[in-house]
Each structure stands twice: as structure tokens, then as C-alpha cells.
C-alpha positions as CSV (number, residue, x, y, z in Angstrom):
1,X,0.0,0.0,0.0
2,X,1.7,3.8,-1.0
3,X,0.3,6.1,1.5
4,X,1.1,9.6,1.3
5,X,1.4,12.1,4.2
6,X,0.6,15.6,3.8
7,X,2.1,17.9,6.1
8,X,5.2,14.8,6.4
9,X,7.5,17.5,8.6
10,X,4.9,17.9,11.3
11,X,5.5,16.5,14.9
12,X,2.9,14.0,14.8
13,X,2.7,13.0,10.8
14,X,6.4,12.7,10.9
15,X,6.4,9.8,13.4
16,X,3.5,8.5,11.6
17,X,4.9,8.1,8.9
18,X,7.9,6.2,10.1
19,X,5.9,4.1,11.6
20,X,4.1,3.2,8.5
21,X,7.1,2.6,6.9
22,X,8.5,0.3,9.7
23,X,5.0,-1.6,9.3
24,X,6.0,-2.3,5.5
25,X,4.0,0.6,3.6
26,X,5.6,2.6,0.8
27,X,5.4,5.9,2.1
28,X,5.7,9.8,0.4
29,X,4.8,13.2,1.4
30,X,4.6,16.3,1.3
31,X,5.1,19.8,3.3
32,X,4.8,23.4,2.5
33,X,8.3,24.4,3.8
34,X,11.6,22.6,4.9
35,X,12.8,22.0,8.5
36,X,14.6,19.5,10.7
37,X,12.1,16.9,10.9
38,X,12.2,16.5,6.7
39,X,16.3,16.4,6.8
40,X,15.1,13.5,10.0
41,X,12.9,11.8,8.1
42,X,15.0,11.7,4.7
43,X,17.7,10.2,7.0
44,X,15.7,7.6,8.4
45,X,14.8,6.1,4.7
46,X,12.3,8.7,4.0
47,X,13.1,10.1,0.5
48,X,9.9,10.4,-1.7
49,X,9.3,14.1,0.5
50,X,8.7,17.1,-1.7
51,X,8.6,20.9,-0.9
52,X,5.1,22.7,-1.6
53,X,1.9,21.1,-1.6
54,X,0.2,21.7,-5.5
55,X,-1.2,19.7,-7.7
56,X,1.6,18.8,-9.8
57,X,3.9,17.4,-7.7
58,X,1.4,15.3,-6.0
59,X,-0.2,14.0,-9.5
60,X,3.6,13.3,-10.6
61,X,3.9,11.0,-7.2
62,X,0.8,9.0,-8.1
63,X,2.2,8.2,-12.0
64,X,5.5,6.9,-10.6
65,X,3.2,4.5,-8.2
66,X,-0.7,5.2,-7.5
67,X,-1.5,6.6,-4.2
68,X,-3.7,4.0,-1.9
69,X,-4.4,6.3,0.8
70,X,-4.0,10.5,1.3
71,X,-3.0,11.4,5.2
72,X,-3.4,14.9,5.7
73,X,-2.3,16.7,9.0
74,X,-5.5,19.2,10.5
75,X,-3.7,22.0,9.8
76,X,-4.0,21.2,6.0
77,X,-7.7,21.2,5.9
78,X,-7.9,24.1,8.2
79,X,-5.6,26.2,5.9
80,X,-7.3,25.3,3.4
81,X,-10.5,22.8,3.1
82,X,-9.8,22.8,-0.8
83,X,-6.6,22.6,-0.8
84,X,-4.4,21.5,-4.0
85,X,-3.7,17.8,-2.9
86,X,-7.1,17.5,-1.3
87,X,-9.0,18.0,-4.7
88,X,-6.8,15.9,-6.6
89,X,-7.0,13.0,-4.5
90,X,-10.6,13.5,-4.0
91,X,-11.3,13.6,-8.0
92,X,-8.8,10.6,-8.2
93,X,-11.0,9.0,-5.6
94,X,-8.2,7.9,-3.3
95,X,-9.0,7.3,0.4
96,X,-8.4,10.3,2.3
97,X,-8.6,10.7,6.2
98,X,-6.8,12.8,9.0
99,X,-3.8,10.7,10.8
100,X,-6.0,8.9,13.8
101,X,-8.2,6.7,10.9
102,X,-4.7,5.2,9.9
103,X,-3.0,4.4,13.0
104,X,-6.4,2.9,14.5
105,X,-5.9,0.6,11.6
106,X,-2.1,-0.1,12.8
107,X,-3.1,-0.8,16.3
108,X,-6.4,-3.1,15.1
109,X,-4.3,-5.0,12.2
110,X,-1.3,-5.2,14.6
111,X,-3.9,-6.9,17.9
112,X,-1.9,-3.5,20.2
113,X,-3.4,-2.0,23.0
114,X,-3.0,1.6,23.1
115,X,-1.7,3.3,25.9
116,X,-2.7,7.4,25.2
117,X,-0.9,10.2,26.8
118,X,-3.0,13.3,26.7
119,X,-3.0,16.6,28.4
120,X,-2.8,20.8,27.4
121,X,1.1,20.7,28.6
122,X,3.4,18.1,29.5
123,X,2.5,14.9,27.3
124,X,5.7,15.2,25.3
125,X,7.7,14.4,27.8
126,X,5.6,12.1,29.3
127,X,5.2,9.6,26.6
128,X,9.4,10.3,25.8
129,X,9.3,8.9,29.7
130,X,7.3,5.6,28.9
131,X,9.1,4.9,26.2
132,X,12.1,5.1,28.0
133,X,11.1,3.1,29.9
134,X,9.7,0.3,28.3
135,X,13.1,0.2,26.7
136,X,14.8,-0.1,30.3
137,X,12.9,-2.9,30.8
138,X,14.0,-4.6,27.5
139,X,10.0,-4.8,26.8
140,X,9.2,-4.4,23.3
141,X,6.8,-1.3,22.6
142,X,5.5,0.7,19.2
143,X,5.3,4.6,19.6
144,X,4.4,8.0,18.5
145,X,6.0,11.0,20.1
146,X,6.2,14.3,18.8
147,X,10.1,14.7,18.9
148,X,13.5,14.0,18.8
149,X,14.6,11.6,21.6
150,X,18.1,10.0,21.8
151,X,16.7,6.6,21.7
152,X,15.3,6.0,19.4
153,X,13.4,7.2,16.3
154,X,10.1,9.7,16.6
155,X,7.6,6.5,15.5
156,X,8.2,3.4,16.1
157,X,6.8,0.0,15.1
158,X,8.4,-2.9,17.1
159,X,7.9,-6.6,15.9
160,X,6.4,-8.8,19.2
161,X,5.1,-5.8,21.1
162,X,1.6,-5.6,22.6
163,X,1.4,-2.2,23.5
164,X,1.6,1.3,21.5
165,X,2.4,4.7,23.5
166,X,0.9,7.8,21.9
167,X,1.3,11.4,22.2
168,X,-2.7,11.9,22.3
169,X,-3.5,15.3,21.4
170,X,-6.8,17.4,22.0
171,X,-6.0,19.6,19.0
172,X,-8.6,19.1,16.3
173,X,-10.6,16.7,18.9
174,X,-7.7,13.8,17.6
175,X,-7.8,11.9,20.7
176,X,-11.2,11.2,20.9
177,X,-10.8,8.6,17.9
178,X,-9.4,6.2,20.2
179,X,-10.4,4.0,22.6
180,X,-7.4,3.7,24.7
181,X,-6.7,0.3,27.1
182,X,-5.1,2.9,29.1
183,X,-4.4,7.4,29.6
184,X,-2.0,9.1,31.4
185,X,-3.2,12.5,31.9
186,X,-0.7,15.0,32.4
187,X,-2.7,18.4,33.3
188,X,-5.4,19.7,31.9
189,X,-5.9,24.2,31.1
190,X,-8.1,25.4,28.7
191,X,-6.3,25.9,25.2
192,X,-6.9,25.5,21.3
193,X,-9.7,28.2,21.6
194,X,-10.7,28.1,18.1
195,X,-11.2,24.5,18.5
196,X,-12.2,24.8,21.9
197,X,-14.5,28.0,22.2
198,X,-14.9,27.7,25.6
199,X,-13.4,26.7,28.6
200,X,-16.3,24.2,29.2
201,X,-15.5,22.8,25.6
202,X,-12.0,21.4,26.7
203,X,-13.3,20.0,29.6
204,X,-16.3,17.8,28.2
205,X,-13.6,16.6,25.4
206,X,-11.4,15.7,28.4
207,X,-14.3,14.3,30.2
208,X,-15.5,12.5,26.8
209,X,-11.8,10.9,26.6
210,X,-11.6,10.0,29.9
211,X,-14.7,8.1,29.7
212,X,-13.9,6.3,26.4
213,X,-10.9,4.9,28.0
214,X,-10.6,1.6,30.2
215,X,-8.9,3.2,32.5
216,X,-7.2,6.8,33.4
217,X,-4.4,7.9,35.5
218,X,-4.9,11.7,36.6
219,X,-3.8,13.9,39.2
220,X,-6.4,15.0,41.3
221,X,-6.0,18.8,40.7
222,X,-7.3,17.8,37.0
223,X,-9.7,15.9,38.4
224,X,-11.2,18.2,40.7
225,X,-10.8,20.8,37.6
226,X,-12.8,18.4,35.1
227,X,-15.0,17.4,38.1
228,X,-14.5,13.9,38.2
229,X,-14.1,11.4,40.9
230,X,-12.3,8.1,41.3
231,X,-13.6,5.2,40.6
232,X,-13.2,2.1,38.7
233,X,-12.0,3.3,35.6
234,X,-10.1,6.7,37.2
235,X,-7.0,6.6,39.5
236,X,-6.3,9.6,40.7
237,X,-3.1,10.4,41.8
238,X,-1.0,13.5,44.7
239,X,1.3,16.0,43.3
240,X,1.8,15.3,47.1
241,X,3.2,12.0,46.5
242,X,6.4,11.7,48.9
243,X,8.6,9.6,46.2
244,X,8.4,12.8,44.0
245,X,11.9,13.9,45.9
246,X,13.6,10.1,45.5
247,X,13.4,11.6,41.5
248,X,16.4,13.2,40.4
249,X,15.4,14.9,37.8
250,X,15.8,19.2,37.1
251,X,11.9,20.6,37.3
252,X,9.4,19.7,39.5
253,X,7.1,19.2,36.3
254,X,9.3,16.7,34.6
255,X,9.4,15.0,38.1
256,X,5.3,15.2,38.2
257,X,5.7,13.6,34.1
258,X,7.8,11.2,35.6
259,X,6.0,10.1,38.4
260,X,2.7,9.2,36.0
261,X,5.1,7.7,33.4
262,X,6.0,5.3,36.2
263,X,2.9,4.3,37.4
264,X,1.6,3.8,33.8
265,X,4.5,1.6,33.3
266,X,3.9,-0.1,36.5
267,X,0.4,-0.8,35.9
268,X,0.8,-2.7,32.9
269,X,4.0,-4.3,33.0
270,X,3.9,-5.2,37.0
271,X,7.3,-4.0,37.0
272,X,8.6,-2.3,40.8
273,X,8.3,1.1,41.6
274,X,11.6,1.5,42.6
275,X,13.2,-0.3,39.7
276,X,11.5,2.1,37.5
277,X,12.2,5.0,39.6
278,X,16.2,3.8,39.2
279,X,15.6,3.8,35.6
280,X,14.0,7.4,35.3
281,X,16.4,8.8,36.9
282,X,18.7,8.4,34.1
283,X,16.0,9.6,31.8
284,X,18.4,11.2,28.7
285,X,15.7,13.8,27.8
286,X,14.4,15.0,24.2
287,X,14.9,17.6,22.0
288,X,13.9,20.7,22.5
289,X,13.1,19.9,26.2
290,X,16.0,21.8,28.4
291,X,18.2,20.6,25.1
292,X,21.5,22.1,25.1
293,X,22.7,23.6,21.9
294,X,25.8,25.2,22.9
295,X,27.7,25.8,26.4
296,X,25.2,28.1,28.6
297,X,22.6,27.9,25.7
298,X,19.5,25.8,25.7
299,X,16.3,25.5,23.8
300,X,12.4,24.6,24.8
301,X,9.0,24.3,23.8
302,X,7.5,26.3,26.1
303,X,5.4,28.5,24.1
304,X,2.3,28.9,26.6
305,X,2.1,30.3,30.1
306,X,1.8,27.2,31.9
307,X,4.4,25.5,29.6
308,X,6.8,28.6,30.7
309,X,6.2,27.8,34.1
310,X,6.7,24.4,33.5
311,X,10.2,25.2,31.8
312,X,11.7,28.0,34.6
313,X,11.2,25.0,36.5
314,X,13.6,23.2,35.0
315,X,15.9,26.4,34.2
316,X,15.5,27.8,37.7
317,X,17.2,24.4,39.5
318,X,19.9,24.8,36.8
319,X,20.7,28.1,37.3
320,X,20.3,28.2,41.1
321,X,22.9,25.1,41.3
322,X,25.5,26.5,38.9
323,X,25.1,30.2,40.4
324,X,24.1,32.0,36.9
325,X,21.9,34.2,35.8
326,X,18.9,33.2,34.0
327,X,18.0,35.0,30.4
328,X,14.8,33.7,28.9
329,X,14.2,34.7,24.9
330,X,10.4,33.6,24.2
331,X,8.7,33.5,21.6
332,X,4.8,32.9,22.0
333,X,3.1,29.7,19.1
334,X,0.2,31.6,17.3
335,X,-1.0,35.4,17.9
336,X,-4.8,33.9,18.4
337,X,-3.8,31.8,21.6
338,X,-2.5,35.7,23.0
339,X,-5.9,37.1,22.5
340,X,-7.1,34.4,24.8
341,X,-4.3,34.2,27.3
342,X,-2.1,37.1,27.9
343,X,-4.0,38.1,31.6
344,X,-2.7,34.7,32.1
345,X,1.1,35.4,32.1
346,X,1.7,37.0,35.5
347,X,4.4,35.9,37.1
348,X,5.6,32.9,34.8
349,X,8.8,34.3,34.0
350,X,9.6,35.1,37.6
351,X,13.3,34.4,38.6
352,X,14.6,35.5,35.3
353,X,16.9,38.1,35.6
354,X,15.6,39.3,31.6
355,X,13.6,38.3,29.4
356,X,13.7,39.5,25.7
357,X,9.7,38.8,23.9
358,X,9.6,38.1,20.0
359,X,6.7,38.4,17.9
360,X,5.0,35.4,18.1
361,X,4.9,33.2,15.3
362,X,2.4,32.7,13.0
363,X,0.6,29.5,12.2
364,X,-3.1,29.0,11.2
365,X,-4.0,32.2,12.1
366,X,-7.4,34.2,12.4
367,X,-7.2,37.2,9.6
368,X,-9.6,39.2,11.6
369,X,-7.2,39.6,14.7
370,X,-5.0,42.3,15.2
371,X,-1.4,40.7,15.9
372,X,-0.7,42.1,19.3
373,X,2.8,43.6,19.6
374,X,5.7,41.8,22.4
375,X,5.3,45.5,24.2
376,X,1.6,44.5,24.9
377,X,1.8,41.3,26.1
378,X,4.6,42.3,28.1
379,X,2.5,44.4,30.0
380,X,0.7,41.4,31.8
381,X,3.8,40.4,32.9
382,X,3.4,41.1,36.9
383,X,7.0,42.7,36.4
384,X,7.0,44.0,33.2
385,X,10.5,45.5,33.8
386,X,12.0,42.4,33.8
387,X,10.8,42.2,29.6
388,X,11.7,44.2,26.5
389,X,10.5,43.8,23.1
390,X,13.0,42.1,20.2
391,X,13.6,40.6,17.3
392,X,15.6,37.7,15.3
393,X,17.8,40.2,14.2
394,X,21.4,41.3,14.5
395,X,20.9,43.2,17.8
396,X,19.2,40.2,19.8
397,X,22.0,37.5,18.2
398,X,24.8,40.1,19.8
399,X,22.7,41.0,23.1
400,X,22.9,36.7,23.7
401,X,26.9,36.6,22.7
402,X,27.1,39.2,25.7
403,X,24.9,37.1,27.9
404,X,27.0,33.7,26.9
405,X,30.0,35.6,27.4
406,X,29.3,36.7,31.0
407,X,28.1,32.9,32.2
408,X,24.7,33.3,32.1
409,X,22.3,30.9,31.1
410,X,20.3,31.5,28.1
411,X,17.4,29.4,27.7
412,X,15.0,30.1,24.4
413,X,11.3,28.8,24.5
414,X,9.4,28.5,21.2
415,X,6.7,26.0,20.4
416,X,7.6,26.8,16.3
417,X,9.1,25.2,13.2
418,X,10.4,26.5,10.2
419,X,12.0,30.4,10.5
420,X,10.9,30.3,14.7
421,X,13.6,31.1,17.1
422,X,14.4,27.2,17.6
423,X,15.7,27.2,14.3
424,X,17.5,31.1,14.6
425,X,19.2,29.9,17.7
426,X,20.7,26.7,16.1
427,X,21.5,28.6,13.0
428,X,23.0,31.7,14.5
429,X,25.0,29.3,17.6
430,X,25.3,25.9,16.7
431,X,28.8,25.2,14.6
């Protein structure tokens, strides 16, 4: 079966589509701009990946061999509910369907029971943990994890395994195609708001999820904030929970990740607590998670207020224990989220000795919004002094060779692909 992925460079049709390709599908794709995850998956066997998303290039890749099936990411049809590749295949009449149809079919053909990580922040790094360890534990496992991780590759199909770990996320409603055997849940505040008009919405989805799954793992400050009790099918768990501080890991949200990753693990594999508290502790990390790119200079998703918070946990215990300065450059995912969340920043940048603010980067955006300026956004910052206003430019690049110079640690946050400040940092300090 060919099965061609639209939108191939994105964190969660990437892995897909090594996955497929592990399974013994021909695969090809597409994207509408270059980045790190193409020049991954080219490297991983990947090659039949083209650059722009017209009609052309996509009726050339069904002459050389015909299409069976057309994956398309949500961000395609959102663009563009007509788009180029859409049509064709549609006139072509070639099955098309978002990514969940197709991996539902992976995990049905392939007898796996699905184990789902969900949650608005966090789930990266909690599925990254229950792979890892799976792995310790020399237990075959398939997977889906939207990045980078040191080991092994972003999807995985493993030969003799009986469970598959996936990144389940609310975006587009995605995880409610799945009936997982069993959720980790790794915090829950409203997000996606044009998915997601209200703040109710999210929650019934969660709720919805939760209920479709055979059993959930929560902690019970999401449970109390979806209003849900335990019970047969919910365990709920304390951020309380005294073996937090036998974990040695930087962050008190990795070592919350950590802790649920573990008792996932535990559940289902009846392996020890401690044995898989040994293991976490040498947890390598991801990309883009506290990732070092150069001495003093690190890179992280955080792109949201509570994923900020999440990440000066991390930087904040690293700083403090090498006695250094903390600079934070951020730049916020998507100028509609800010119209939502900016009286929600406050104090999530507190213990950073500066922080410079980028325009926010630009991704399925409403055209009707004004694009609020860094200045504004800064000014819901409980200390705006602590803020300025930048930009990838010449001027920002020397203002962080100063920083580096002087010991301080630089940590950039950006949830963004192609042309985001992940990509300017690694271009502008990685050798």
C-alpha cells in the first residue's frame, strides 16, 4: 500500500509516517516548507518528500506509483479545506482521512493495545518517559512521540510488542478517535480556543476521553478541575506523592511527568516502583526539552504560560545550582492563543533576571485579529520590567553573545518550526 502524508514534517505525521514505513507501507509526502524533521525523516529512509503542496507534484507521485491512501495533518484542511492535494486526490477518488483513521488501523491490524498520553502541557515528555522506559525494561513497545529523543526514532513499530504509546492530542478533537486500554493524563488548562470556544469545551472533550478509555491515570487537581471522581475506571493520583523527591530529575514538572510515566509503566507491565524509579532517573531527555545547543545555551517548547512555568522549572534548578543568571528569549506559538491568554502570564517568567519577547509566530492564524505587539503582552507580565521587546535580528544575536560571554544561562522557549527562534538559535550558535 503507498500512503502519502501531507504535512510529512509535522510532529505527529512525521512519526506516523515512520511508523508506516517500519509496518512495510511505501510511504511519500509532502510539506509546505523545509525544516529539521524532513532532513530526519530523509535520514531515516524517507526520500519520496517534496517541498510545496500543488497539484503537480502530487499527481507526478501518483504516476510513478498510485496513491492508496491520502493522510493529511488538521492544519492542511484548516488552511485550506480545498486545498491543492485534497482535490486531486478526491477527484482521483483515493481514500483520504486525518492521521487517527490510519493508526487505528495499525493498532487493530497489529492486535496493540494503546496506551494514550493526553494533556494541554506536558505529554511530550511524558510519553518520551514511557518509552524510555519500556526500553529499560527490555520490553518491546511501538510509539508516537512528537520529537526528537536520543533513543530512538520519533515513531516506532516494534515486531512482538503488545502495546503502542501515543502522544494523544486534543488539537482538532484527535484523541477522541481512540479508545485507549489505558491514559495518562498529564494536566489539563483550557487551550486550542478556536477548536475549543470555551473553557467548558475542553473540559467535556477531556471528560469524553476519559470516559472512552478503560482506564485513566490523573492527578487530582485535573480531576477536581474536570469534576471527576475516582472510581473504577479513574485513578487519581497526589502531586503530594512523597517519592516525587527520591526523583532526580531538574523541574518539579518533569518529576510530576515522571511520576505518572511510572505508574503507567507499572500498571501494565507489574514491573517495581523502585526499579522504575532507578531507571527514570537516568531519563536522557528530548529535544527541545532543556536541550543544550551550545555551552550556557539551551532550547524549549515552552510556548504557553503554563508550559513557561513548566520550563523555569527546569531552568531555575539549573541556574540556582551553577550560580548563573537566567535569560529567557520567548517567543509565543500563534498570535490567536495571545488574544485568549495574555492576563494569564503574571508571574511565569519570575526568577529570570531578563527576558527578551519576540513576535509570536504565525501558524493557522485568524485574519480578523490584530497581531498584538511583544510591548503589549509584556505588560501582563506582573514585572514588566523584567521584559523588552526584540527581534531575530542582528541586535538580539549580539545581546545573547554578551549574555554567553558573561556565564549566564540563556534558555530560548518557542513551540515553532520553520524560521521560529528554535531554528535562529541553532543557526546563529550551533557550529
Amino acid at each position: 500500500m503507498h500512503i502519502f502524508f501531507s504535512g510529512i514534517g509535522g510532529t505527529a505525521i512525521g512519526p506516523l509516517a515512520l511508523i508506516a514505513k517500519q509496518a512495510g507501507y511505501e510511504v511519500s509526502g509532502s510539506d509546505k516548507q523545509d525544516s529539521q524533521y524532513i532532513d530526519y525523516l530523509r535520514k531515516h529512509g524517507i526520500n519520496d518528500i517534496h517541498i510545496g503542496q500543488d497539484r503537480a507534484q502530487i499527481a507526478a507521485s501518483h504516476d510513478r506509483h498510485p496513491i492508496d491512501w491520502f493522510v493529511y495533518s488538521s492544519a492542511v484542511a484548516i488552511e485550506n479545506p480545498h486545498a491543492p492535494e485534497l482535490e486531486f486526490c478526491r477527484e482521483q477518488s483515493i481514500k483520504t482521512s486525518k492521521r487517527d483513521e490510519l493508526l487505528n488501523q495499525i493498532i487493530n491490524d497489529k492486535q496493540l493495545k494503546l496506551i494514550a498520553v493526553a494533556g494541554t502541557h506536558g505529554k511530550t515528555t511524558a510519553t518520551a518517559m514511557t518509552i524510555w522506559l519500556f526500553k529499560q525494561l527490555g520490553v518491546p513497545v511501538s510509539y508516537s512521540v512528537g520529537a526528537k529523543i536520543p533513543f530512538g526514532d520519533m515513531g516506532e513499530y516494534a515486531e512482538g510488542s503488545e502495546y503502542f504509546v501515543y502522544e494523544a492530542d486534543e488539537f482538532d478533537r484527535n484523541f477522541l478517535a481512540f479508545t485507549p486500554h489505558l491514559s495518562l493524563i498529564t494536566g489539563v488548562s483550557w487551550d486550542h480556543h478556536e477548536i475549543f470556544p470555551t473553557r467548558e469545551d475542553y473540559q467535556d472533550a477531556f471528560r469524553e476521553f476519559i470516559d472512552q478509555s478503560a482506564h485513566t491515570l490523573a492527578w487530582q487537581e485535573d480531576a477536581d478541575y474536570l469534576g471527576l471522581e475516582a472510581g473504577s475506571n479513574l485513578t487519581c493520583l497526589a502531586s503530594t506523592e512523597p517519592n516525587l523527591e527520591k526523583l532526580t530529575l531538574k523541574g518539579l514538572y518533569n518529576r510530576l511527568d515522571g511520576w505518572l510515566a511510572i505508574q503507567g509503566v507499572g500498571r501494565v507491565t507489574g514491573a517495581p516502583l523502585p526499579d522504575l524509579m532507578i531507571a527514570l532517573n537516568h531519563f536522557p531527555g528530548l529535544q527541545r526539552r532543556m536541550e543544550q545547543l551550545a555551552p550556557n545555551l539551551y532550547t524549549d517548547y515552552a510556548h504557553t504560560p503554563e508550559k513557561v512555568r513548566g520550563a523555569m522549572s527546569v531552568a531555575l534548578e539549573m541556574a540556582t545550582e551553577n550560580n548563573q543568571k537566567l535569560v529567557v528569549i520567548y517567543e509565543p506559538l500563534t498570535n490567536r492563543r495571545q488574544h485568549f491568554m495574555m492576563n494569564d502570564y503574571g508571574d511565569c517568567f519570575a526568577g529570570a533576571a531578563k527576558v527578551y519577547w519576540t513576535p509570536s509566530y504565525l501558524a493557522r492564524e485568524n485574519p480578523a485579529q490584530r497581531i498584538i505587539p511583544p510591548e503589549e503582552l509584556i505588560s501582563h507580565l506582573s514585572d514588566p520590567s523584567i521584559a523588552e521587546a526584540a527581534k531575530l535580528d542582528d541586535s538580539l544575536k549580539n545581546a545573547v553573545q554578551v549574555h554567553l560571554e558573561a556565564g549566564d544561562m540563556v534558555v530560548g522557549m518557542a513551540g515553532g518550526g520553520g524560521g521560529s527562534l528554535d531554528e535562529w538559535l541553532r543557526q546563529n550558535f550551533v557550529s
